[in-house]
N, C-alpha and C positions, 0 to 999 in steps of 0.2 A: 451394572443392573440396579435398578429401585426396587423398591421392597414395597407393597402394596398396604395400604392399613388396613389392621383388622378392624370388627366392626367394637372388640375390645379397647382398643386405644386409640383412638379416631386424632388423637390431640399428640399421640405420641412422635416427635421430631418435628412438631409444626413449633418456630422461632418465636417470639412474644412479638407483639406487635413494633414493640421502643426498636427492637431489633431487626424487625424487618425496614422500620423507616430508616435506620440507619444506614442498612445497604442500601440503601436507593438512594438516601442523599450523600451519602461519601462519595468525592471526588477523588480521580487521584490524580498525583500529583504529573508534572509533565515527563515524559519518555525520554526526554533527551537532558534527563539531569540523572545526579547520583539516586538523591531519592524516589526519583520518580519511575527509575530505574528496579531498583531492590526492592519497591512497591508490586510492578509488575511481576519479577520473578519470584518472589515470596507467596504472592497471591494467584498466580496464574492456575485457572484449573479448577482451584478449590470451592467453589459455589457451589454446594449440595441442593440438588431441585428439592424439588417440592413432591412429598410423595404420592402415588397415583391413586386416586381413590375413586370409587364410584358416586353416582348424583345422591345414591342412597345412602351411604356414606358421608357426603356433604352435609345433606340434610339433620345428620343426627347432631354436627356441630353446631354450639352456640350461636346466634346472629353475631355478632360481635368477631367471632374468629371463623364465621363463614366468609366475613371481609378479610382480615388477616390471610387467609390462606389462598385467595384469590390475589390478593397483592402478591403475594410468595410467587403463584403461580404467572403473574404477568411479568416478575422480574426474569423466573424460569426459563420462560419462552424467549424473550429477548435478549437472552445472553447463550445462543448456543456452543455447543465445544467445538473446537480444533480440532477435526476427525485428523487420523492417519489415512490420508488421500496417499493414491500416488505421485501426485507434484509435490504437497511436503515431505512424504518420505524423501523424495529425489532431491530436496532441497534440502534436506536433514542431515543424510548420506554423503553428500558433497562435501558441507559445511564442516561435519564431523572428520572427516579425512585430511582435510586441509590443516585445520585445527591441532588435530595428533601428528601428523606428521612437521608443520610448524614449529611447535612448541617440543620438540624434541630433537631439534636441529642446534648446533654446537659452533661449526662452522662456517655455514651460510650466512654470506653479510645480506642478504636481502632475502624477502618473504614472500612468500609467494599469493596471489590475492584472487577475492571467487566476486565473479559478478553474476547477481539477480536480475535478469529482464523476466517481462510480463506485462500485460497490457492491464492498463484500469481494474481493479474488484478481483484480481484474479489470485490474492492472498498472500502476496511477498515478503510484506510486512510481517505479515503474522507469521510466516512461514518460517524467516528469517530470526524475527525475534524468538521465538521458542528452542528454536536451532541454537540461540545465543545463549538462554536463561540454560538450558539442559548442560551445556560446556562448561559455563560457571558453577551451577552445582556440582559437578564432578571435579571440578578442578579445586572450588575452596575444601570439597572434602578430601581430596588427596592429600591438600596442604592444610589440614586441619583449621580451616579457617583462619590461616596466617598467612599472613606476605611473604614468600619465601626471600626475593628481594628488599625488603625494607631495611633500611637502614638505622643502625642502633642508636636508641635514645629518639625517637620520632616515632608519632601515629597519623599515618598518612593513611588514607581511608583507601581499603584494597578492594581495585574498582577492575578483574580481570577481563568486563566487559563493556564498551564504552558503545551510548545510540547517538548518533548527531545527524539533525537533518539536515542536508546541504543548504546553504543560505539562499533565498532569491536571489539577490543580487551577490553572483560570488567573486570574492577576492582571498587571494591570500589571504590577506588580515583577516577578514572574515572569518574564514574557515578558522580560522587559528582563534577567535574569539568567540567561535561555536562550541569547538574542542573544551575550553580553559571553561567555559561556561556550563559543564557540563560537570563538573566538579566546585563550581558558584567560586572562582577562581581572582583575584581581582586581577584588571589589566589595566593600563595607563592608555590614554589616549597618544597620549607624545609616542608611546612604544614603536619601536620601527619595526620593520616586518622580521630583522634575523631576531632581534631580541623576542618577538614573539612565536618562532620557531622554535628557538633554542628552550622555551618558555612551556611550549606544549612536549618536545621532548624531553624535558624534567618532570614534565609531570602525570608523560604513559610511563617512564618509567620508577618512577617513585608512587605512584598506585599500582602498580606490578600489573597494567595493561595487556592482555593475547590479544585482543577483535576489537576493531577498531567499526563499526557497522555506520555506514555513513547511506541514509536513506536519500531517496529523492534525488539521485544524482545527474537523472535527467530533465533535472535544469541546465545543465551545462550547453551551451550550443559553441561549439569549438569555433566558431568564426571569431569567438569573441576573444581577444586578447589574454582580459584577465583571465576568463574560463579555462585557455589553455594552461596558462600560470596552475591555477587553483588545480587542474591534471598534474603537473609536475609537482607541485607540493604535494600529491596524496602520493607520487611515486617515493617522494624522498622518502616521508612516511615509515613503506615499508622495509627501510633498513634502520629500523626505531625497534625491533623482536617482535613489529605488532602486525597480524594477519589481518588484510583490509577486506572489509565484505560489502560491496557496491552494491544496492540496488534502484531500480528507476524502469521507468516504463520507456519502452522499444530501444533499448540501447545500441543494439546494431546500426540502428537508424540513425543516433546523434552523431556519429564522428567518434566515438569515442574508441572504438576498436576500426574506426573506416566503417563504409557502408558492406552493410554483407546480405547473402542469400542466405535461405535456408534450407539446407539438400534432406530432402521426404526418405531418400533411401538411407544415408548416414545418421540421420535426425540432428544434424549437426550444423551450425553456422559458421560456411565458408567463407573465407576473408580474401578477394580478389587482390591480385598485385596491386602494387602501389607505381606508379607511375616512377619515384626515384628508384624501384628495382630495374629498370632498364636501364636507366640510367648511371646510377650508384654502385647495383649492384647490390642494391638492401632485399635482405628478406623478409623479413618482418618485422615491425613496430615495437618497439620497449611494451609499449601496455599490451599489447596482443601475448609478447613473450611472457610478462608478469598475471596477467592472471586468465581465468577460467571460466568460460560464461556459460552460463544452464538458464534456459527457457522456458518458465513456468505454462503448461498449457492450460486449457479449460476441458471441459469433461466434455468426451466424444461418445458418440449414441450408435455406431456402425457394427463393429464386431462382439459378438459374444462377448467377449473380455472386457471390453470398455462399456458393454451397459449394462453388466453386473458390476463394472464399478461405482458407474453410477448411480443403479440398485442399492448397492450396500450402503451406500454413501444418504442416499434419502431413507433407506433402515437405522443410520444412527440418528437422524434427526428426530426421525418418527417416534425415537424411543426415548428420547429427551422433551420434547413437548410433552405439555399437561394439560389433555382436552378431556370434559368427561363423559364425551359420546364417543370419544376416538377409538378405535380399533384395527385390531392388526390390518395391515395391507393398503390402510389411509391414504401413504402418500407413495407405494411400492405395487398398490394392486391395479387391475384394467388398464385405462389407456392413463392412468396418471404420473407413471414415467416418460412418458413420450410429451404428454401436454406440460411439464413443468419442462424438460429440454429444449420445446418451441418455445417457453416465454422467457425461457433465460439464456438462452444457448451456451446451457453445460459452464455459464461464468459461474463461478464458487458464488463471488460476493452480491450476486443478483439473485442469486436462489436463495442464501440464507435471509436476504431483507425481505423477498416475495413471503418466505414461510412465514419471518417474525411478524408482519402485516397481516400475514392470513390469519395467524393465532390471534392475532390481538382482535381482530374482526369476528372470527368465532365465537371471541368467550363477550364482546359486547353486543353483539346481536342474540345472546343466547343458542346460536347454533352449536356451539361446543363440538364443532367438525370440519376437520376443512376438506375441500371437495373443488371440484373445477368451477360451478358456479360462482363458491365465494369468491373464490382466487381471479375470475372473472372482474371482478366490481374492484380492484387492485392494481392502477397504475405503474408501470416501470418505466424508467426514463428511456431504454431501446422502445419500447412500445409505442411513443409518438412519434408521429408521424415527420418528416423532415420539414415540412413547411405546415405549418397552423392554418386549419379548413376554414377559420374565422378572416385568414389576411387578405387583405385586399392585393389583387393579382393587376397591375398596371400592365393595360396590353400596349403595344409597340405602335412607336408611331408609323402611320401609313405613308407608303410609298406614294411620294408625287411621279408622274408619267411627266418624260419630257425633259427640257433644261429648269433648271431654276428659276423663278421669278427676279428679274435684276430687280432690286430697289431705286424707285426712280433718286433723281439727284434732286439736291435743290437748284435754283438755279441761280446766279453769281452775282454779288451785287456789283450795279454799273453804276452806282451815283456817283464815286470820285475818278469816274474815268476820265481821263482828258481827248475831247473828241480829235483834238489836232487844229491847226491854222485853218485849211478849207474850210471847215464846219463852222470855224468861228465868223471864218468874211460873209459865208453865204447869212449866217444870222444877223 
């Protein structure tokens, strides 16, 4: 909860300005490196908004830090929190299980590994990575912030969480110089692919590696050769003591577990035979048997229960934006639950960009309210239309009645024909 200013301290917890430009221009660093890494989990979270004051209260600040606080406020709006929805807890919960049970296995040569599906905006990533950053903090504080495996007389940077986005074009090597790169690793080009296996498992385990989180993994399209390969090397992987956590959009659908259904009554994704179980007599597939797939969904507007979740869920935003005509019930009261549902269909990541636009549109039109009108004048890319009203529509060509027109011929030249004897006596 924020703490409202009094009309006594109007200035009190508002940042200087040097320091509000700061956060706005600080970059960070990239996600699938060490730093960029320890940037994310150190920092996740901690952005204290800006606090909720009245227009009367505005006014009593300086011109000077009535910009300041405006700035503060448009950083606010545009960075909203990680609620505990029900798809991250269910991604959190997983994650966590997998992880503890894992990491306290002795004699299992192999790990067992969780795959994220979800369609587009629907918060994998995010979901994923915090699930990743939470395990880490618990785990360097168990181990006091030490490498329980490191080896004496070495400081090898203790990395028990590793993000890599699968490559576009994937190859073994690849992947193996995604890994190594994530730790700014050198590699040789000459390197052959076992030397640069053997090369990434020195080096999960000499940074004392648990989660190994390999995003974007639907890229892979299994028809392709290498693709298949680059599957087998993430199996080998898992008997490295390192827990793999897959995600990518519509995985059932790649090959990667086979094509599957999804049964409404189980909530579960059935994996139909495989064609060598008649044959072979196979049951199921190594990656089917190795890991665990959870389906992140989008917010559903039917039962009680899912549209107080969805309620709740536009209650923590509501209370996180800094509008200052805003008022309780803004974006939870009348039909404004059901009309941001239509224009986002319950996707996470399409309602939190509708809100950040709408805020941003509030506080520059001076409306300081957002409301279905605004949110109205607010384009989202489901919102257009499949074909542009502007395209030109080329109609079909018309049926001719009847046979075809033949093309007449030309007709053949006779100048070097020889007419024959007859022709010649009669001339």
């Amino acid at each position: 909860m924020t703490r409202a200013l009094s009309y006594d301290d109007p200035l009190e917890g508002l940042p200087s300005r040097a320091r509000i430009a700061e956060l706005i221009l600080s970059s960070r660093p990239p996600l699938d490196t060490y730093v960029g890494w320890q940037h994310y989990r150190t920092h996740c979270g901690l952005l204290v908004p800006a606090a909720a004051i009245s227009p009367q209260q505005w006014s009593m600040l300086p011109d000077g830090r009535q910009y300041d606080y405006d700035l503060y406020r448009e950083l606010t709006n545009a960075n909203l929190p990680l609620q505990d929805t029900a798809m991250h807890d269910k991604v959190g919960k997983l994650i966590r299980r997998r992880l503890s049970g894992n990491t306290r296995k002795k004699n299992d040569p192999t790990r067992a590994g969780v795959m994220i599906s979800g369609w587009g905006n629907y918060g994998k990533t995010a979901s994923v990575c915090s699930a990743g950053a939470v395990f880490e903090n618990q785990w360097l504080e168990l181990h006091s912030y030490l490498n329980p495996k490191a080896r004496p007389g070495t400081r090898d940077l203790h990395a028990p969480v590793v993000y890599v986005s699968t490559p576009v074009t994937a190859t073994p090597k690849s992947l193996c110089t995604s890994i190594l790169g994530f730790f700014r690793a050198p590699t040789r080009k000459s390197a052959t692919l076992p030397e640069l296996v053997r090369q990434v498992a020195d080096s999960l385990h000499d940074h004392g590696v648990k989660a190994l989180i390999l995003d974007d993994i639907s890229r892979l399209r299994m028809h392709r050769a290498d693709d298949q390969d680059v599957l087998d090397l993430m199996r080998a992987f898992m008997s490295l003591d390192v827990t793999l956590i897959l995600t990518g959009v519509n995985i059932p659908g790649i090959g990667l577990l086979r094509e599957a259904t999804w049964n409404k009554k189980t909530r579960q994704w059935e994996m139909p035979q495989l064609e060598s179980t008649r044959i072979h007599g196979l049951e199921i597939t190594q990656t089917e048997h190795r890991f665990e797939l959870i389906e992140i969904d989008r917010f559903r507007y039917i039962t009680p229960k899912q549209i107080a979740a969805f309620v709740n869920h536009l209650e923590g935003i509501e209370q996180h934006l800094r509008l200052m005509n805003a008022k309780q019930g803004m974006l939870t009261g009348g039909t404004m639950p059901e009309y941001l549902m239509r224009r986002t269909g319950g996707v996470i990541g399409l309602l939190g960009r509708l809100l950040e636009d709408g805020a941003q549109e509030a506080m520059e039109s001076g409306k300081e309210l957002i409301d279905e009108s605004l949110l109205d004048e607010i384009v989202l890319r489901r919102d257009a239309p499949e074909q542009p009203p502007d395209e030109p529509v080329i109609p079909a060509a018309p049926k001719t009645a009847g046979k075809k027109a033949t093309r007449a011929k030309r007709p053949r030249n006779t100048v070097f024909d020889d007419p024959g004897p007859a022709a010649r006596a009669g001339a």
